[in-house]
C-alpha positions in Angstrom: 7.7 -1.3 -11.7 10.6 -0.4 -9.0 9.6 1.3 -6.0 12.0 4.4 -6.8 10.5 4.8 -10.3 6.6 4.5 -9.0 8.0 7.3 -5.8 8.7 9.6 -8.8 6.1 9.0 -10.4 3.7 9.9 -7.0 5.9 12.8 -6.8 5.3 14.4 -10.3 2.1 13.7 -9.9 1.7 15.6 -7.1 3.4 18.9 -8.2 6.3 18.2 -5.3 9.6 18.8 -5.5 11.9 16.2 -4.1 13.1 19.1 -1.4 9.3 19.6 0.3 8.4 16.0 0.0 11.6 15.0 2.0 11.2 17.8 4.3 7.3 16.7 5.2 8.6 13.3 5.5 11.8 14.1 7.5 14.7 13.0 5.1 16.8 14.6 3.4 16.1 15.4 -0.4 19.2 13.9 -2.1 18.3 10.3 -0.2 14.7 10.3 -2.0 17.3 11.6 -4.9 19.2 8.6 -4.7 16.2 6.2 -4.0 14.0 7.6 -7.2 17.2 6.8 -9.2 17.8 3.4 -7.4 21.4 4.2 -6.5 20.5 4.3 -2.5 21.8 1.1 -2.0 18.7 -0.2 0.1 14.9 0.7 0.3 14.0 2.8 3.6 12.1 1.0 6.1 8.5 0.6 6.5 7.4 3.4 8.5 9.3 5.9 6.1 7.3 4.2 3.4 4.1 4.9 4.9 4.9 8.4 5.5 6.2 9.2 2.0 2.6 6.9 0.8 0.4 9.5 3.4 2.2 12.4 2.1 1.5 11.3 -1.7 -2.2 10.4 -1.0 -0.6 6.9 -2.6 -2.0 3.5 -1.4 0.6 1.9 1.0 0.4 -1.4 0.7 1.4 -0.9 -3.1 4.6 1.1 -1.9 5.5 -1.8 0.5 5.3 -4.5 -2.1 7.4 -2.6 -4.5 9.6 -2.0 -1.8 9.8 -5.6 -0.6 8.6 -4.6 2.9 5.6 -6.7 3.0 5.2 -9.8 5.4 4.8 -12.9 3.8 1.0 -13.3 5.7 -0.4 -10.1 3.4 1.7 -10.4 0.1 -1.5 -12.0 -1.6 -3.5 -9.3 -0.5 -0.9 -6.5 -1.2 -0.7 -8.0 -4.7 -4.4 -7.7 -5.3 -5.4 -4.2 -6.7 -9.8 -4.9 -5.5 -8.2 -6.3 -2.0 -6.2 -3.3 -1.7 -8.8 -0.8 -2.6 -11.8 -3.1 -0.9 -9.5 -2.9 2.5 -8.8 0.8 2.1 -12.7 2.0 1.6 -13.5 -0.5 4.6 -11.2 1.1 7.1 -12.4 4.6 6.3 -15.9 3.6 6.5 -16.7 0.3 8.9 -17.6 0.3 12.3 -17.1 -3.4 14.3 -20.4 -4.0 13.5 -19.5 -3.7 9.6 -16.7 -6.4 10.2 -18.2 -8.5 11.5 -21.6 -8.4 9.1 -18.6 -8.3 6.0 -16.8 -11.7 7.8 -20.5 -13.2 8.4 -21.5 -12.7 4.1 -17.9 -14.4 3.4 -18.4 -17.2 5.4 -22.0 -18.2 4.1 -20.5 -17.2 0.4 -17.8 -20.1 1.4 -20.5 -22.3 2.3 -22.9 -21.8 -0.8 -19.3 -22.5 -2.9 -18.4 -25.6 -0.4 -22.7 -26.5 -1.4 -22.3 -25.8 -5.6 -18.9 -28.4 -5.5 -20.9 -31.0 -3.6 -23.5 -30.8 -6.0 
């Protein structure tokens, strides 16, 4: 899916009209216009994407992959639909504690793999 057809798609969904959600975001309507048709001639930048993904309660690591914004580092992560839900729960929910109890059950489910192959 292109990022300008999954905007309007948010959009619609969302009962807003192209006018309010540019005006919340701070640009102007006929740019998301030209961006939900794919006639802007380039993708706005990452914090605009964020913006528009807060305003359409959408996740924004799927915006940023359609949009081509993501760093090479998180693209298997942003292409993962459990690690993108999985990292959006976490960070509404864990405390440092959480983190580090979550990184501590990874690394001894590594091991127990690391064990199984040996075996």
């Amino acid at each position: 899916m292109e990022f300008g057809h999954r905007l309007r798609e948010l959009r619609k969904g969302r009962g807003l009209t192209l006018r309010s959600l540019a005006e919340t975001v701070g640009v102007d309507f006929t740019y998301l216009s030209k961006i939900e048709n794919g006639k802007a001639g380039y993708i706005p930048g990452a914090d605009t994407i964020r913006s528009l993904a807060l305003e359409l309660d959408a996740d924004p690591l799927e915006l940023l992959l359609l949009a081509d914004k993501v760093p090479p580092e998180m693209e298997g992560i942003a292409s993962d639909t459990r690690a993108r839900r999985f990292l959006k729960r976490a960070r509404e929910v864990a405390s440092p504690d959480d983190w580090e109890a979550l990184l501590g059950m990874l690394d001894e489910r590594q091991k127990d793999r690391e064990r199984r192959k040996k075996e």
